[in-house]
C-alpha positions in Angstrom: -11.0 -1.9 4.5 -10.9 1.5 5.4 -8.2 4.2 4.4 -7.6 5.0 7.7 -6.9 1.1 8.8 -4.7 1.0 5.3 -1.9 3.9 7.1 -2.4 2.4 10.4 -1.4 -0.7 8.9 1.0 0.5 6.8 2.8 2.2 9.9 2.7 -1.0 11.7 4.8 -2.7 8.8 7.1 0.4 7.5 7.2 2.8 10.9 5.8 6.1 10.8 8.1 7.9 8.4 8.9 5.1 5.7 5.4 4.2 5.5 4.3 6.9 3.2 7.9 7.1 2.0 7.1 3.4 0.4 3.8 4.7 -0.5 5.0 7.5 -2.8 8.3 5.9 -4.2 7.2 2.1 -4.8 6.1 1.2 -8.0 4.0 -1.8 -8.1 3.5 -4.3 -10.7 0.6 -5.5 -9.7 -1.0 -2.1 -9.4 -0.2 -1.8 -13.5 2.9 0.1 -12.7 1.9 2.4 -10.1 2.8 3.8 -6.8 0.5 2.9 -3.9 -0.4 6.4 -3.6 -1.2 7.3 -7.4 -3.0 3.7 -7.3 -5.1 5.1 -4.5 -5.7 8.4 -5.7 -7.3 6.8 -9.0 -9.5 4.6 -7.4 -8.0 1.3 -7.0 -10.3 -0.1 -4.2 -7.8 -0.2 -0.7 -8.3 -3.7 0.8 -6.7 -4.2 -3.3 -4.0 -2.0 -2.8 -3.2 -3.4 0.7 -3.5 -7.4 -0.8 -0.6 -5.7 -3.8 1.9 -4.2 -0.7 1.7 -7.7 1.3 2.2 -9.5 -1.9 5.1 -7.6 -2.7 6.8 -8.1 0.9 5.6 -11.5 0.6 3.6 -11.4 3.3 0.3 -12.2 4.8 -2.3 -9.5 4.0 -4.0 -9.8 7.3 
């Protein structure tokens, strides 16, 4: 997956605003404790960081 199709995902779930809004404020367990931003500013590979949001929503990743 592609960063790009990660936001435009993202938006489709949160809207516009709260998309990054969740991105910068959620911390994640299953990212070790991290935000979805800081997880994907160190790496973590995005189809990963993607499968961590859905799993937190308890939702289907796809």
């Amino acid at each position: 997956m592609r960063l790009t199709e990660f936001w435009r995902r993202m938006e489709d779930r949160f809207g516009v605003l709260y998309a990054r809004s969740f991105a910068s404020d959620m911390v994640l367990a299953t990212l070790g404790s991290r935000t979805v931003l800081q997880a994907l500013d160190e790496g973590e590979p995005v189809k990963d960081v993607w499968r961590a949001v859905c799993a937190h929503l308890d939702t289907p990743h796809h």
